[in-house]
C-alpha positions in Angstrom: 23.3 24.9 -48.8 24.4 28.4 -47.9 24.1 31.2 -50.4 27.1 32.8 -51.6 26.3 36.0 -49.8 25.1 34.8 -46.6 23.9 37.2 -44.3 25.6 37.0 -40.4 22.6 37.1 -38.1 24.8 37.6 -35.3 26.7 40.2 -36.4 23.5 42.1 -37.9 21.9 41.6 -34.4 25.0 43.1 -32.6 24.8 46.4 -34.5 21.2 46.7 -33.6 22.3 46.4 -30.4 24.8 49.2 -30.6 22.2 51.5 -32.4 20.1 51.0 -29.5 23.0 51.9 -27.4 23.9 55.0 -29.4 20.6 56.7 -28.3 18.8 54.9 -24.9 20.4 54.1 -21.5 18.6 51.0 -20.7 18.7 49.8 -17.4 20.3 46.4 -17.7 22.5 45.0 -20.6 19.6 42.3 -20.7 17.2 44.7 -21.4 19.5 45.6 -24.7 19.5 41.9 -25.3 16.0 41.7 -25.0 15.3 45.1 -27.2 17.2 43.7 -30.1 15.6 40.4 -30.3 12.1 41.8 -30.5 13.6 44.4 -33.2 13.9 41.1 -35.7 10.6 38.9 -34.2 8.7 42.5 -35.4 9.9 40.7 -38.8 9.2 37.2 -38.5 5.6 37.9 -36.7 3.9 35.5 -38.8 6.0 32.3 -37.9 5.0 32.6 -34.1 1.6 31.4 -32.3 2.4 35.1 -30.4 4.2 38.1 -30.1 5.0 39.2 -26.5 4.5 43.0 -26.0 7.4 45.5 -25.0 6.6 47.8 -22.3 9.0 50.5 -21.7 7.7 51.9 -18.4 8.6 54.5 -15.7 7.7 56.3 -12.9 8.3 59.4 -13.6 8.6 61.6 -17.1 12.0 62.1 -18.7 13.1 58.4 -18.3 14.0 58.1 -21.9 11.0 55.8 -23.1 9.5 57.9 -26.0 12.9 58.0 -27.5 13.4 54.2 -26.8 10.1 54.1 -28.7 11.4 56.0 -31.7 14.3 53.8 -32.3 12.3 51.1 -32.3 10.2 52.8 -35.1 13.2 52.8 -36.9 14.3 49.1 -37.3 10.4 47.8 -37.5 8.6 46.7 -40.6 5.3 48.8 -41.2 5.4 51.2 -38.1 2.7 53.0 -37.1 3.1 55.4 -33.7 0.6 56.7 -32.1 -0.6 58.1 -28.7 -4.6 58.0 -29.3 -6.4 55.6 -31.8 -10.0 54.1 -31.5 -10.2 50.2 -31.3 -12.2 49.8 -34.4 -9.3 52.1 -36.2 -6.8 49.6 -35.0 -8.3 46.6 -36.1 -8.6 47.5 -39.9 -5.4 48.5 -39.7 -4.4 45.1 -38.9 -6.9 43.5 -41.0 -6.0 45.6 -44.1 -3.8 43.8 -47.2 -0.9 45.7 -46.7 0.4 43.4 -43.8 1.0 43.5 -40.4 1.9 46.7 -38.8 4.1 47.2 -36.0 2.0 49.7 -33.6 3.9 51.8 -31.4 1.6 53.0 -28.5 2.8 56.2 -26.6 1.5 57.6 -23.1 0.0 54.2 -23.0 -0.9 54.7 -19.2 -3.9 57.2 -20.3 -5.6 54.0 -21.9 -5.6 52.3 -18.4 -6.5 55.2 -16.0 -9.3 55.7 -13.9 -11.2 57.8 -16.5 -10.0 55.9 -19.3 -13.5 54.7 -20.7 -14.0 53.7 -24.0 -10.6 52.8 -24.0 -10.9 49.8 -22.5 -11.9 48.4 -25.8 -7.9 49.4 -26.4 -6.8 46.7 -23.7 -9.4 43.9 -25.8 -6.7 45.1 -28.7 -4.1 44.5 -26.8 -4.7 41.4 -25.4 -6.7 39.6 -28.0 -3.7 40.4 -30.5 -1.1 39.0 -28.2 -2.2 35.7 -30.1 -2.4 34.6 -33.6 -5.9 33.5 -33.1 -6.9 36.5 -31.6 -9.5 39.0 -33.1 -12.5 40.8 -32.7 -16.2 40.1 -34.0 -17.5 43.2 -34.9 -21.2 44.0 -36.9 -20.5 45.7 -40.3 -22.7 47.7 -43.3 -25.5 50.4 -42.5 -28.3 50.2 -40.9 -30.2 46.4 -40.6 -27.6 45.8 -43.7 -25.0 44.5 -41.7 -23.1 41.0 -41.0 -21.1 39.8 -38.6 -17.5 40.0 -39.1 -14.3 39.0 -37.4 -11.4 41.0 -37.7 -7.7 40.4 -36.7 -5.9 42.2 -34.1 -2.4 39.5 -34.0 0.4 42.2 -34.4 3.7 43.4 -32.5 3.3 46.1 -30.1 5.4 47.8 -28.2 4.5 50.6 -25.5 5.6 53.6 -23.3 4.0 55.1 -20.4 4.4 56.3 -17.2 3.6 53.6 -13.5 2.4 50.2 -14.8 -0.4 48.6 -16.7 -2.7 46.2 -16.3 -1.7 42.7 -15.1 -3.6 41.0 -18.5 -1.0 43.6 -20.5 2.4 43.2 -18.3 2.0 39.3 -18.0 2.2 39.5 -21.8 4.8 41.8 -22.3 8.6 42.1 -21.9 9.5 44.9 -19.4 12.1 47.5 -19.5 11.6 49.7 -16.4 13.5 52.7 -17.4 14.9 55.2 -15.5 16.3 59.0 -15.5 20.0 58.7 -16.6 22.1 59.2 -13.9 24.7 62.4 -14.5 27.6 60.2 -16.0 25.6 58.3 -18.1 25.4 59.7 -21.9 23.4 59.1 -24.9 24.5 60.1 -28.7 21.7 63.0 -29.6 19.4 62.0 -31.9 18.2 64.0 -34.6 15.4 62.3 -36.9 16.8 63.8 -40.8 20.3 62.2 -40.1 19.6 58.9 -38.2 16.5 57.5 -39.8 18.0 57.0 -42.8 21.0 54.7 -41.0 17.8 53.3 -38.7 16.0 52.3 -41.9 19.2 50.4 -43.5 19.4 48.2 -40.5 15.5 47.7 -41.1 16.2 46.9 -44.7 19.2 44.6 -43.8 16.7 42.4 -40.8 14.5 42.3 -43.6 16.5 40.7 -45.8 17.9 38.3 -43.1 14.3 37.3 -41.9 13.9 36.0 -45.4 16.8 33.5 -45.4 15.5 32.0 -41.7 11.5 32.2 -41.8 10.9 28.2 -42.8 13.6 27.4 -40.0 12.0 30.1 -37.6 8.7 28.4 -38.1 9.3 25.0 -37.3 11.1 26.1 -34.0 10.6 24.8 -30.9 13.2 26.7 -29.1 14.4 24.9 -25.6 13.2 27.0 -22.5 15.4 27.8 -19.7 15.1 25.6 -16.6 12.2 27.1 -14.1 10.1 29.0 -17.4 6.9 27.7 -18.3 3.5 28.9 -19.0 2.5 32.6 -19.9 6.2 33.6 -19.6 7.5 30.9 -22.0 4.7 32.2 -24.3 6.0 35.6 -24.2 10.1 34.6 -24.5 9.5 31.6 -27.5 9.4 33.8 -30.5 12.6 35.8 -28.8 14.2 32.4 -28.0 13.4 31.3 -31.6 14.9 34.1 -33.1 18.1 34.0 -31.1 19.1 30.7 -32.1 18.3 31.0 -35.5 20.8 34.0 -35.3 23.3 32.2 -33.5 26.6 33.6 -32.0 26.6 34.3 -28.6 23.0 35.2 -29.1 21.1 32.3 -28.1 23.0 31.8 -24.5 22.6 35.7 -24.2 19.2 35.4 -24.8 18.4 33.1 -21.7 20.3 34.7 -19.6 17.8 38.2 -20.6 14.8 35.8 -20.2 15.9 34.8 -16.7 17.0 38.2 -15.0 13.5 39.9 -17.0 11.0 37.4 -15.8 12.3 37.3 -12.3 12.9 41.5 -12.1 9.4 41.1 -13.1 8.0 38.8 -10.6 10.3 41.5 -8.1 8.1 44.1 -9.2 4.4 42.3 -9.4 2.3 43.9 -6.8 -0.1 40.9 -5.8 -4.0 41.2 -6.7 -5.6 42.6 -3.7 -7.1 39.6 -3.5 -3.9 37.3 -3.5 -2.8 40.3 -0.9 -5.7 39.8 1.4 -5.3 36.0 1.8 -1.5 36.1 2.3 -2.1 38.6 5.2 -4.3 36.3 6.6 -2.5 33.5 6.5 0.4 35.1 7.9 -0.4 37.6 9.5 -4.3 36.9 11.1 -4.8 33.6 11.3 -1.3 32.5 12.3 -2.1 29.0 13.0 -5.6 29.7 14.4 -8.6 27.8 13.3 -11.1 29.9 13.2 -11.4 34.3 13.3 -14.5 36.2 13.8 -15.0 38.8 10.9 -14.7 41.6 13.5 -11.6 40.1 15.3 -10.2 40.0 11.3 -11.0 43.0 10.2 -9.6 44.4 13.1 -6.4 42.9 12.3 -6.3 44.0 8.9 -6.7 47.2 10.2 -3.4 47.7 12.3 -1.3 46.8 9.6 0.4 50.4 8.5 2.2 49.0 5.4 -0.9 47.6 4.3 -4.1 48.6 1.9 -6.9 47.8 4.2 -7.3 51.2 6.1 -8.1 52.9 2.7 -9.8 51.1 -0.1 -11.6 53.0 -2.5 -11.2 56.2 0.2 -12.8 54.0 2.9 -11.5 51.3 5.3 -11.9 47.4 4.9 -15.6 46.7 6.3 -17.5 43.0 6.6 -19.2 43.5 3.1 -15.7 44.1 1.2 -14.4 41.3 3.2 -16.9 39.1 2.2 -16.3 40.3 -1.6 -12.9 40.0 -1.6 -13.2 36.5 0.0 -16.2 35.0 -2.1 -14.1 35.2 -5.5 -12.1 32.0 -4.2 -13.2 28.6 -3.7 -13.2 26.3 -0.4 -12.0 22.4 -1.2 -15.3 21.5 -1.6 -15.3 24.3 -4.5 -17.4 26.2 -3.1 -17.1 30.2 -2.6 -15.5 31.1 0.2 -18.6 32.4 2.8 -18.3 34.0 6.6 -20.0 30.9 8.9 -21.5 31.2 11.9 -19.0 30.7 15.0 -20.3 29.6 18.4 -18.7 31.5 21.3 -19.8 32.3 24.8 -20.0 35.8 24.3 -22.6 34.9 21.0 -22.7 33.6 17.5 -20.4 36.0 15.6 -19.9 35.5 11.9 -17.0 34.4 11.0 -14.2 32.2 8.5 -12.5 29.4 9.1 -9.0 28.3 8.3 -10.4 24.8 6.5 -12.1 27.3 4.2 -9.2 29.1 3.0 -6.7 26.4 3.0 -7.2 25.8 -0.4 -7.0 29.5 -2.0 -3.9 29.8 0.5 -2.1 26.4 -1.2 -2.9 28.1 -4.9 -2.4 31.1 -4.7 -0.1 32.6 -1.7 3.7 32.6 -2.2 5.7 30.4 0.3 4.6 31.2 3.7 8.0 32.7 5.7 9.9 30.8 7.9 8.7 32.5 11.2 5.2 32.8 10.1 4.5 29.1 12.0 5.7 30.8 15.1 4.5 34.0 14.9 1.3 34.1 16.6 1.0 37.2 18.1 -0.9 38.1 22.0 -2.4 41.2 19.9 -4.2 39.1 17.5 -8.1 38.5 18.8 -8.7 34.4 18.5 -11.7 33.0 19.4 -11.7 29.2 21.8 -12.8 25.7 21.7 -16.0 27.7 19.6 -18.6 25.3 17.4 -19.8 26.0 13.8 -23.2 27.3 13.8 -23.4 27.3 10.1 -22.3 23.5 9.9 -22.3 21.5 13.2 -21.0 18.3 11.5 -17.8 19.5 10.4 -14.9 18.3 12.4 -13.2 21.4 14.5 -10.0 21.7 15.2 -9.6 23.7 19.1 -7.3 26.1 19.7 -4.4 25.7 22.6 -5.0 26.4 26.1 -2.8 29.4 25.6 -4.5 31.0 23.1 -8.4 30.3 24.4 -7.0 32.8 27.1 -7.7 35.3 24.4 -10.1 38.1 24.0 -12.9 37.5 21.6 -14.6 39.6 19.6 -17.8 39.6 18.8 -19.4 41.3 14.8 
């Protein structure tokens, strides 16, 4: 039965929106949509199995994502901003009786840096809290008076900082990727003593509204978009959830945010340099060969301009970081991927073979491009008709006339 003074999610939701408007220059209207919906899952935290981070990122300062930040403060229960806090701090926070906070992380690329240290215990927070059964097991009392104890860390985050972040922390996030506002694009100024207090109504009124939905928000099972599964339907059901039980144009609004976010930020993924390495051997070494020596790839690797391998870690790709790089993926025999001996007539060259990496490339690689199956290139070292020193019995598959006419290379 519907109370006599119902409250109209939609409507509520649609002047949260226009608050957000008054003050940030988001980059896409989805990213609004998107903004507002995890403005009213902050209040419903405890129906969902987890609460996908918001990331607010940029590449360079002045993008508007502190002040994005700040409204957000305003229409979350229990906020607590901050741009340096210990782990430990963080999760009695969470763990303490007065419920769940809403933490507001600032600068949040210093946690992540290079030099960044302890800190790393912040990205356990992070990621641990993502869930509902996430926590941390910590020893507490003095001295050998101590117990084991585990303490929660499942709260709503959101975050601002400068570059990116972690894959473990953007595949759990939604992400706005702000930018400097362009000169005809204009923002209401804001000025804390007179707007907080209309930030905190709105608050008070999503409050009151997540009230009158939480047992329908809790047995939810919103319906995903076609093509979303996995880790980002894990991030986008509590915002999905929340949309329909606001209804309106909401819940088609929604999706449409959940599509265009998830694929902006597949757009913007940089590949592991792992998942890098064996795409640009697929494609761009191998091309169709069966076999390279390590030399002949590394070579390779080398030529490419656009690519990392002249300049890892202030030093060019070498046989060692090769074999590294390689040896964290399996061959279909699930084994780790290993540089085999090659038999050639200029030696026995180490080397890797294509039926080694077929299986990494089928898992891992996007779509190979249309001209990568005719793009063998006369530049690229092969190596002919050679035999497997490391495993004579496996079945070999020679190379073309053509390309047995090729220079080898020996390690």
């Amino acid at each position: 039965m519907t109370a006599p003074h119902a409250i109209d999610g939609a409507k509520l939701l649609d002047e949260v929106e226009a608050f957000h408007r008054r003050f940030n220059v988001f980059p896409t209207e989805a990213a609004y949509v998107a903004v507002a919906l995890w403005d009213a899952h902050a209040h419903l935290i405890d129906c969902f199995e987890t609460t996908p981070r918001i990331a607010f990122l940029s590449p360079e300062p002045g993008s508007g994502k502190s002040r994005a930040l700040e409204i957000v403060e305003l229409l979350t229960p229990r906020p607590v901003a901050t741009v340096s806090a210990s782990a430990n701090a963080l999760y009695r926070l969470v763990d303490s009786a007065e419920g769940l906070p809403t933490v507001l992380f600032d600068e949040v690329d210093t946690i992540f840096g290079p030099k960044a240290g302890a800190d790393e215990a912040l990205r356990g927070f992070l990621n641990a809290g993502y869930r509902r059964i996430g926590g941390a097991l910590r020893c507490v009392g003095e001295g050998s008076n101590q117990n084991a104890q585990v303490f929660n860390s499942y709260c709503a985050v959101a975050m601002a900082g400068l570059g990116s972040l972690p894959d473990t922390v953007l595949t759990r996030s939604v992400i706005v990727r702000m930018r400097k506002r362009a000169p005809n694009e204009k923002v209401e100024p804001y000025r804390q003593r007179i707007h907080e207090k209309q930030g905190h109504a709105l608050r008070d009124r999503l409050a009151k509204w997540a009230d009158t939905v939480r047992d329908q928000v809790a047995q939810a099972w919103p319906a995903m978009p076609d093509g979303v599964s996995d880790r980002p339907a894990d991030v986008w059901e509590p915002l999905l959830a929340v949309a329909d039980a606001i209804g309106g144009d909401w819940p088609g609004r929604a999706r449409a945010a959940c599509l265009e976010l998830i694929s902006a930020a597949h757009d913007n993924d940089e590949a592991s340099l792992g998942v890098r390495l064996l795409t640009d051997l697929r494609d761009k070494v191998f091309c169709g060969a069966d076999r390279m020596p390590t030399a002949a790839i590394i070579e390779c690797l080398l030529r490419m301009d656009d690519a990392p391998w002249g300049d890892l870690d202030d030093k060019p790709i070498n046989s060692r970081t090769l074999a590294r790089l390689l040896g964290q993926y399996v061959t279909p025999a699930n084994k780790p991927i290993k540089p085999r001996g090659i038999r050639t007539p200029s030696g026995f060259p180490k080397g890797y073979y294509a039926d080694d990496l077929t299986d990494a490339w089928t898992r891992y690689c996007p779509p190979s491009p249309a001209e990568s199956a005719t793009s063998a290139t006369s530049a690229t070292p092969q190596v002919s008709r050679g035999e497997s020193v490391a495993d004579t019995a496996t079945p070999i598959r020679h190379m073309s006339a053509e390309a047995a006419t090729q220079p080898t290379l020996a390690h």
